[in-house]
N, C-alpha and C positions, 0 to 999 in steps of 0.2 A: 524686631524686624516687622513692618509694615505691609501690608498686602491689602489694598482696594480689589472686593468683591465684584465683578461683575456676571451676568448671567452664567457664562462658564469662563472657569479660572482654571488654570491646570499652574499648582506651583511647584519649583523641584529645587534641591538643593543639594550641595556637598557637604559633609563636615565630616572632621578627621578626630580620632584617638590614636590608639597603637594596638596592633596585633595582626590579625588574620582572619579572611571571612569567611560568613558562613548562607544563611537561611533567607530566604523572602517572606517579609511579614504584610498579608493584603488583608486592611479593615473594609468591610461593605459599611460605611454607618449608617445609622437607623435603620439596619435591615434584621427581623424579627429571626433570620435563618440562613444557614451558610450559603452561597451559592458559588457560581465557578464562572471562566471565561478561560478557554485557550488551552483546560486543562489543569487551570490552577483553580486552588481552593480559596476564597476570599471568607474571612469569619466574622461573624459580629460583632459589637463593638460591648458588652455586654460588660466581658473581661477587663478590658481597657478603660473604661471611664463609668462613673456613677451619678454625673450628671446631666440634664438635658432631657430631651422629647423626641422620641421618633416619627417622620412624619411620610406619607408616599407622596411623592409626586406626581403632581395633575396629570392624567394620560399618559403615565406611564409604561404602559402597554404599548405605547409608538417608541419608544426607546430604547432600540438593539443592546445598549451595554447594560446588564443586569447592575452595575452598581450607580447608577445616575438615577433608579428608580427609586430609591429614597433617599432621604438626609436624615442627621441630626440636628437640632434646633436649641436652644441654650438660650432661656429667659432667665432664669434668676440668676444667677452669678453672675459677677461681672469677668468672672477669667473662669476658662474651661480647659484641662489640662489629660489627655489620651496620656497612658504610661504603657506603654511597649516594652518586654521585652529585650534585651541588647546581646546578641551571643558573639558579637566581634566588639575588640577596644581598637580595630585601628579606623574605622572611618565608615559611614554611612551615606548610600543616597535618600531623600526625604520626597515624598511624592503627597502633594494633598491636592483634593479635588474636590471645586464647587460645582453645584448646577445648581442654579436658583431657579427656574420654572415657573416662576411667580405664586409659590407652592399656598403662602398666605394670603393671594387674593390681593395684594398692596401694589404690584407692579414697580416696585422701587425696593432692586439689588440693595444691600446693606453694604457698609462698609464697616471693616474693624483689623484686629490685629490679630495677624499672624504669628506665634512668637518659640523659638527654640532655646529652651534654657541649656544655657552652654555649659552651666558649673556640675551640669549631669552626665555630662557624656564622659567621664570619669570614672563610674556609678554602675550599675547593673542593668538601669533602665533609661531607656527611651522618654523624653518627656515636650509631646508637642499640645503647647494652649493656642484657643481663641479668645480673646479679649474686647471687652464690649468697651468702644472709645465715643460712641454717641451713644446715649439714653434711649431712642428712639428704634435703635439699628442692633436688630438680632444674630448675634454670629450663627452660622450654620459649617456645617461640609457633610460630603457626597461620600470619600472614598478617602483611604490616609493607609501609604505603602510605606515599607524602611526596608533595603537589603543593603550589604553590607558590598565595599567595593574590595577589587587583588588590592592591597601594601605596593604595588607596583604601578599603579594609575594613579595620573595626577601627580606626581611626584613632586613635579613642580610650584602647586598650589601651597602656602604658608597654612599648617595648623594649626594656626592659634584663630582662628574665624571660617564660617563656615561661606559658603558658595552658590550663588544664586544663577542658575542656569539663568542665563539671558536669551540665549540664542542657539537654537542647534538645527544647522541646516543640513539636508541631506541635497547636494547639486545635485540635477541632471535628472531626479526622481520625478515621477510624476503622483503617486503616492505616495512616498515617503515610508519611515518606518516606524511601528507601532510596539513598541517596546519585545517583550520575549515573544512575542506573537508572529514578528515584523522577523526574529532572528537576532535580533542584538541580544548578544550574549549578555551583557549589564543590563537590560530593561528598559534603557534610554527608548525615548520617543523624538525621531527624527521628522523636522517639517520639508515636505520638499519645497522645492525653488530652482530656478530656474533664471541664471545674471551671466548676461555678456559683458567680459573686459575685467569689472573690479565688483568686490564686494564690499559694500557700504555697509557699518554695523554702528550701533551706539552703546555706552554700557557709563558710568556713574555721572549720565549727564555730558560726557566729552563726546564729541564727534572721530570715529575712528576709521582710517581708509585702508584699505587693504589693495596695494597692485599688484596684477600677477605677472609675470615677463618671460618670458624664453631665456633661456640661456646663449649666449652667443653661438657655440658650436652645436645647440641645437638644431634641427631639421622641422622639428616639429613643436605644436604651440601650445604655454602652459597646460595645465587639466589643475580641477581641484575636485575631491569627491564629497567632503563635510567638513564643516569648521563647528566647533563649540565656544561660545564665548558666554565668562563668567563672570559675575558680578560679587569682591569680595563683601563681606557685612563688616559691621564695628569688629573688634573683639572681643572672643568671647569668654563670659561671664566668667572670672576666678575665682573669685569668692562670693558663693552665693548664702545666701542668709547663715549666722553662725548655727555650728551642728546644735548646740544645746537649746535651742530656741526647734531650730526643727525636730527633735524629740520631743518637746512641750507639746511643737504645736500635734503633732502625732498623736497622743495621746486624748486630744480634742477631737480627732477624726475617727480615731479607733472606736473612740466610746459613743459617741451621740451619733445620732442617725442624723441629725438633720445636717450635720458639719461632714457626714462620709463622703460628699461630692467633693471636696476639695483636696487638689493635690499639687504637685507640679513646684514651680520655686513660691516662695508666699512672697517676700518681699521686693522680687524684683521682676520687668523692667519697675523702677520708682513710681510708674504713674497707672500701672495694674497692681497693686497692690491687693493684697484678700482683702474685701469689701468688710470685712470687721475684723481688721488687721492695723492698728500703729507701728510702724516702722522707721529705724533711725537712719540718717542719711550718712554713717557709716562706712567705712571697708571691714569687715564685710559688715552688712547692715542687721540689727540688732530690733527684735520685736519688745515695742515699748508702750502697746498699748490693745488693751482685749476690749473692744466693743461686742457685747454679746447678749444685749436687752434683747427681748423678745425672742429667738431662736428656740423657744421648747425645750433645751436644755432637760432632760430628767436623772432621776437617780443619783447618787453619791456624785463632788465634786472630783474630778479627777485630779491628778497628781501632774503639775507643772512647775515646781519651785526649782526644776532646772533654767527657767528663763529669768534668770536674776536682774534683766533690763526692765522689768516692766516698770512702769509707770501708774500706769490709769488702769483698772480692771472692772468693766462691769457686767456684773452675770444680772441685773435686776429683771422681772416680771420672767422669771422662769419655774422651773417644779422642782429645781435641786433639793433633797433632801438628805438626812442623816446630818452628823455634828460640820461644823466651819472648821476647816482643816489647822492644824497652827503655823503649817507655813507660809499662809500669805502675811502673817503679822513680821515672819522672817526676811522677806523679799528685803531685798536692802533701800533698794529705788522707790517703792511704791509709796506712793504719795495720795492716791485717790479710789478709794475702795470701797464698790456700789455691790451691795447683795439684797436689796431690798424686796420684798416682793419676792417669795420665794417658799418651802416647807423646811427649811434648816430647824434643828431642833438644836437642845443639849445648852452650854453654855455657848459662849462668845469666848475663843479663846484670850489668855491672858495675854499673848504675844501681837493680838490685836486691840484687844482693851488698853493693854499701857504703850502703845505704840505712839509717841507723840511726831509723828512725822506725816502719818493719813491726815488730810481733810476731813471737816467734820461737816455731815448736812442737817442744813438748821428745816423743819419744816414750818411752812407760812402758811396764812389763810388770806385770797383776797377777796375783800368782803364790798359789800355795791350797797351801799345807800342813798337814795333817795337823789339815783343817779349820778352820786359822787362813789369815786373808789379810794379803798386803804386800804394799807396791808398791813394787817396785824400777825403778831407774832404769837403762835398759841402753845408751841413745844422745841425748846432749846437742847434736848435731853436725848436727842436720834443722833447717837455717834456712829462714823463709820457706815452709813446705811445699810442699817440692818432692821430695817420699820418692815412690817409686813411680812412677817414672820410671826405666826403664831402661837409657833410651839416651841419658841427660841427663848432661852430662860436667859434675860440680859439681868446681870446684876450691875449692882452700882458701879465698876469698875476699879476699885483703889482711887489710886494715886492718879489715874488718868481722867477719870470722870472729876475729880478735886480741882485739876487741872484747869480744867473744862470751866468748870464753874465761878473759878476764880478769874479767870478771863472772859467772864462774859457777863460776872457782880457788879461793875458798874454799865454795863452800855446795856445791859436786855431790859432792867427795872425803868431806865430812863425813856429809851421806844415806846414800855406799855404807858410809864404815862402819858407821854407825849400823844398816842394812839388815844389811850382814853380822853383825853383834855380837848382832839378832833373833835369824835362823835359825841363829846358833851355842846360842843361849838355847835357843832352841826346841825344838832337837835333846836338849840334856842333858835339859830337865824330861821330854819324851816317854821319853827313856830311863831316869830316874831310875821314873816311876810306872810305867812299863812292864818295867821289870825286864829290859830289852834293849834292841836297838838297834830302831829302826823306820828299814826302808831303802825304805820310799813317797817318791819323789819328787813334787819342786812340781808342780802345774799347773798351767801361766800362761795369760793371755788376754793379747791387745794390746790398747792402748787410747792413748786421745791427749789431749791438752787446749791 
């Protein structure tokens, strides 16, 4: 679900389970301490998400509703995910609220995604993300409500998709009403208005008219007091990422700090995906790829050989230590397995040593002379990337490193000569138009593929 940011945004929604309601849940975000309105208690957002920035807004203090005075803000990840609580299965209303304030000094509202994973509402908790869809444009929100509605409202609305309040007029008001404050027993926030004759409303882009008429043996002339009109979404999400992959990825969040911020669905909508997440396009969708260079990653590898999809795995330039586990040589799928760069000790398991189905990385040097470049080949021998490891006692491998080197007996001897036979070239011609020797040595860079 999509939702354009502007200064102030108030969004609301329906979506249904099954059972009976109960409790009003009000977040203040970015607010360092609980505060109240009306009598209700609103809490911090502390509980609910682990990642993001609290920020106050500019002159806040001119701002009667205590929770407009700050936000939360969300640079690094690209998808931000509040996990609420759920003490009803039959259906929820969804309350989220921006005020952007021009809180960064940029004057340019952001836009991004709104988005309710449907394959949770199932589940114990509540799970609403922000999703960053420009590079540029930083999600925020102001306030984020969920209370549960009677099993007897709404009846009419289909639950398999949730319900985007379009429009809720209160006639005749000249204030209108302002959720449990106003008296509405639901919390609803009615707009007043004020139309003679018909009510003109729009809802998925179609033009919708409403006329009101007397009844013949009336005396007297229609009246309407409020209309609500709802906007349905897609349907909602059934199969969301498979359970054995979301235990994997669990154990990724439980353990490293740096990965505790993430929550919520990982592989879907398709185009928020977790920013070092490969995911397969699937019913349901299947995690087929761990990008996770750089992340600081420490202490022991944890335990995910429940995600039997993967493909591509890369933990390089992190502090993992203790032995290489032997069930990534068991993953059935994996094909590409980067640990380089890293304090693994002990052996290289055998179940990754005789594994002939990983990719192996050859490392290169490319080397600059005399303003010409080549790439020569200086170690064929880095199976598996597992370079840069210290304390990592790689032995020859059997029958896999044999492997290895029987396929690689004619083409590596040929490159070095071929390399050597360059810079013997290269040397004469410099020397022949130079009228001398030129004793500039190469410059190499390392590099990998």
């Amino acid at each position: 679900m999509h939702k354009s940011v502007i200064p102030f945004v108030l969004f609301n929604l329906i979506l249904y389970s099954q059972g009976q309601p109960d409790s009003w849940i009000g977040i203040d975000c970015g607010s360092n301490k609980s505060t109240s309105t009306f009598d209700f208690i609103w809490d911090t957002d502390e509980a609910c998400i682990k990642s993001g920035t609290n920020h106050l807004v500019p002159n806040s203090t001119i701002i009667s509703f205590v929770t407009f005075q700050t936000l939360r803000v969300f640079t690094d990840q690209n998808k931000n995910c509040y996990t609420l609580p759920k003490t009803s299965s039959y259906g929820y209303f969804i309350r989220a609220a921006f005020l952007y304030a021009n809180y960064d000094g940029q004057s340019r509202p952001p836009t991004f995604d709104l988005e309710i994973d449907g394959n949770k509402w199932t589940t114990r908790i509540i799970s609403v993300c922000l999703a960053t869809t420009n590079k540029d444009e930083i999600p925020f929100i102001s306030s984020l409500e969920a209370w549960p509605i009677y099993y007897t409202m709404y009846t009419g609305l289909s639950r398999d998709m949730a319900w985007l309040s379009t429009y809720r007029y209160d006639y005749g008001s000249s204030i209108g009403v302002l959720g449990y404050a106003g008296r509405d027993d639901f919390n609803r926030i009615w707009e007043p208005i004020v139309v003679a004759g018909a009510v003109n409303t729009s809802g998925n882009g179609q033009q919708q008219h409403h006329q009101l008429h007397h009844m013949p043996e009336s005396m007297l002339p229609p009246i309407i007091s409020a209309i609500e009109i709802y906007t349905a979404t897609d349907p909602l999400i059934a199969n969301g990422t498979n359970q054995s992959d979301l235990n994997g990825l669990m154990s990724f969040t439980n353990v490293y700090t740096r990965l505790s911020g993430w929550s919520g669905e990982p592989c879907l909508p398709s185009d928020t995906v977790w920013q070092w997440l490969g995911c397969s396009a699937t019913v349901p969708p299947r995690a087929t790829s761990l990008y996770l260079s750089g992340y600081q990653l420490n202490r022991r590898l944890t335990n995910f050989q429940q995600m039997q999809a993967l493909v591509d795995i890369d933990l390089s330039n992190n502090s993992l230590s203790g032995q290489i586990p032997d069930f990534l040589g068991q993953l059935p799928n994996l094909r590409k397995l980067n640990q380089s760069h890293n304090d693994f000790s002990g052996e290289v398991p055998t179940t990754i040593r005789h594994n002939k189905r990983l990719t192996y990385e050859y490392v290169h040097r490319l080397c600059h002379y005399n303003s010409i470049s080549y790439l020569l080949i200086l170690n064929n021998n880095v199976t598996n990337s597992v370079s840069g490891n210290p304390n990592l006692d790689r032995k020859d491998g059997g029958s896999s490193k044999t492997a290895l080197i029987v396929g690689l007996a004619v083409g590596i001897p040929l490159l070095v000569i071929a390399a050597l036979l360059i810079v013997f070239w290269l040397r004469r011609v410099r020397k022949t138009e130079n009228g001398s020797t030129n004793t500039q040595e190469p410059l190499c860079t390392s590099s990998r593929r």
